[in-house]
N, C-alpha and C positions, 0 to 999 in steps of 0.2 A: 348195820345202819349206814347211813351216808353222813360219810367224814368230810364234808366244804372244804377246808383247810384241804386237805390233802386233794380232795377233787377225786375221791374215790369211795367206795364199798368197802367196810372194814367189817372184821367179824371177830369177835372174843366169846369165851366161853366161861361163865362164872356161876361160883356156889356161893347160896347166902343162908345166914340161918336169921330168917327176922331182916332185921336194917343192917345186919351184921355182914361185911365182905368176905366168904371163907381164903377163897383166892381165884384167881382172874388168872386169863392166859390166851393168848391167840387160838383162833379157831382155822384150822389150814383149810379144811373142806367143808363149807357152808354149805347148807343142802342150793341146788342152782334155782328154787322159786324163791328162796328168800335172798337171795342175792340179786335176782331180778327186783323184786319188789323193792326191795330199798335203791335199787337202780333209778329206780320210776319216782321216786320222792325226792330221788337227785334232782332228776332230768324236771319235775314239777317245781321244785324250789328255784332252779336256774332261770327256767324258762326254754321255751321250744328253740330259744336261739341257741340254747348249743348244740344241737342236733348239726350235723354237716350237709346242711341247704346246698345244691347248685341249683341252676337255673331250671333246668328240668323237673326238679322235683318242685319246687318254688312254682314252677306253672303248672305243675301236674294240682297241686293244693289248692291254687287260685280258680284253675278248669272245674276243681269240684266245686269249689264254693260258692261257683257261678250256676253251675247248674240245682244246688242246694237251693241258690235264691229265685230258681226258675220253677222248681217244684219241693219245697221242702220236706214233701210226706215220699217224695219219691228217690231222692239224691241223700247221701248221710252229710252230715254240719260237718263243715273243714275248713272254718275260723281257730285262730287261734285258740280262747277260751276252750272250744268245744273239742277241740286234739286233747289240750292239757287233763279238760275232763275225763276224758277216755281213754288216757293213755294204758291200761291194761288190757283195754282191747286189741289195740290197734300196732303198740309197738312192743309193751312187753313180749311178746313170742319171740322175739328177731335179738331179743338180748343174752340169749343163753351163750355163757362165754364169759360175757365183757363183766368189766365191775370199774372202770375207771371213764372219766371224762374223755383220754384222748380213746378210748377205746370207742367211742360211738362213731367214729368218721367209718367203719367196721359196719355198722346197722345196713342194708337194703330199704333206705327210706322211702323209696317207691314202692316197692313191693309190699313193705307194710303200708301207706296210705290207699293201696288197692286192697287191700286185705277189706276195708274199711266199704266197698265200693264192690264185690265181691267178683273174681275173677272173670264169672260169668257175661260179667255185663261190660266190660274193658273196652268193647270194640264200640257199643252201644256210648260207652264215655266219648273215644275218639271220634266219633260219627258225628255228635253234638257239639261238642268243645273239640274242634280240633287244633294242634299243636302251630300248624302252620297253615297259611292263606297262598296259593297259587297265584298269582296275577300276570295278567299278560306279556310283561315282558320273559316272561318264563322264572322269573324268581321266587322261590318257595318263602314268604315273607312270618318269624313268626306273631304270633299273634299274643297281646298282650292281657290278660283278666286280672289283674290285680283289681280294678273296680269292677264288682261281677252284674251292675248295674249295665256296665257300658264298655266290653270289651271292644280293643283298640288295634286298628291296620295302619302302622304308620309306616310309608313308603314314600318313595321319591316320584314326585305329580310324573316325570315323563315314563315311568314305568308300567301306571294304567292308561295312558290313552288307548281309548277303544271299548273301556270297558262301559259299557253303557248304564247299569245298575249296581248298586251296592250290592258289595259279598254279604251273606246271610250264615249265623252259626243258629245251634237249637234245632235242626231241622228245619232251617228257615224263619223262625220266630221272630231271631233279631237281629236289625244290620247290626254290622259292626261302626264303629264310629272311626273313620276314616282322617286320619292326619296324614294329610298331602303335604308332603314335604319338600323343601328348597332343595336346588345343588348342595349347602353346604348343613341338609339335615334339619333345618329349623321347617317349623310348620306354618307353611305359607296358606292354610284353610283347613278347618276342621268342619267336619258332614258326616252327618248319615245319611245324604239325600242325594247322590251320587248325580244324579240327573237333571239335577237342579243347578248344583253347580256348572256343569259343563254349560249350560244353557243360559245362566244370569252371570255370575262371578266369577269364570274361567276369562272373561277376555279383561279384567283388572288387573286379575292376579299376571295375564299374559303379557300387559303393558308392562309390568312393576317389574315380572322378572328378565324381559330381553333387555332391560336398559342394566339391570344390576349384572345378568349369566348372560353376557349376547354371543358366548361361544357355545348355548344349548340349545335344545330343541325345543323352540313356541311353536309351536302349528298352529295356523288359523282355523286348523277342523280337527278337535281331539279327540272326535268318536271315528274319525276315518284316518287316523294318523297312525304310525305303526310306534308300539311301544317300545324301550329303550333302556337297559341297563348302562350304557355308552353314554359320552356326552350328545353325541348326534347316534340316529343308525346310521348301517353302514350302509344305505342306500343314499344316505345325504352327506357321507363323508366327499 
């Protein structure tokens, strides 16, 4: 069973006759399903947050959930709720071994939430949701699906100029919702109409920030302007 207190997998072996206790005793080798199993009633009582999340995997979950919500007869559920439901599918394989809390940082939780998504189709994931947005200053920017309504490009405005239309995920289905960002990271406009902006709102937002950043680059033509990881390029250094 799973011992909370202790934050592990305990195992004992006992004789009863009736309600009667003959005696009790540790069990040194639990067979390894039911040591998983009670593993999985651990990890379901705690919650998915003890699992050892990095950012990777946290957007690998988010990219499904997004695509769940884009076709949900065709992508598997990868909300919360719907892991915890399934956790026998999807993670008990990957716990043979462990039987303690710090033992899960040990799991391949990638591997098992593709398990889930099934190896086959992996490239077909990346192709749809992918991890990171290229934009024209050459920065590989990644991209954010925590809301799978409306995943997010948030980058520095002098990084895209030039880029005439909004970036597209889903095989093109849906822009991304675009946060054009100040020099110092705050979002100076948020779009998914990429072309609209540069054409109505870019020369406000242009005014507002050479008086705040006036050692960066406003160009008064940000579809003919070259883009910029730098404060200036080095053609206007």
């Amino acid at each position: 069973v799973w011992a909370p207190d202790a934050g592990r997998v305990v195992a004992a072996r006992r004789r009863h006759l009736g309600a009667l206790t003959l005696s009790e005793g540790p069990l040194p080798s639990p067979g390894p399903d039911a040591v998983a199993a009670a593993l999985v009633e651990g990890i379901r009582e705690m919650g998915l947050s003890c699992l050892f999340w990095t950012k990777e995997t946290e957007q690998l979950r988010e990219r499904m959930a997004f695509l769940h919500h884009l076709d949900p007869g065709g992508w598997p559920d990868a909300d919360e709720a719907a892991l915890t439901t399934s956790l026998e599918e999807w993670l008990a394989p990957f716990l043979t071994g462990l039987r303690s809390r710090d033992d899960l940082r040990r799991v391949e939780l990638a591997q098992a939430l593709l398990t889930l998504v099934g190896w086959d189709r992996t490239k077909e994931l990346d192709d749809l949701a992918p991890t990171h947005c290229e934009v024209p200053s050459g920065s590989r920017v990644r991209l954010d699906y925590s809301d799978p309504q409306a995943p997010v490009l948030a980058v520095r405005l002098q990084e895209v100029f030039g880029l005439t239309e909004t970036p597209r995920v889903a095989g093109g289905a849906v822009p991304l919702t675009l946060h054009l960002l100040s020099p110092a990271q705050r979002p100076v406009q948020v779009t998914r109409d990429l072309a609209s902006f540069w054409k109505d709102a870019y020369f406000d937002v242009r005014k507002d920030m050479r008086g705040r950043y006036p050692k960066h680059y406003w160009p008064e033509d940000p579809l003919e302007a070259q883009a910029t990881r730098r404060t200036r390029p080095r053609s206007e250094n």
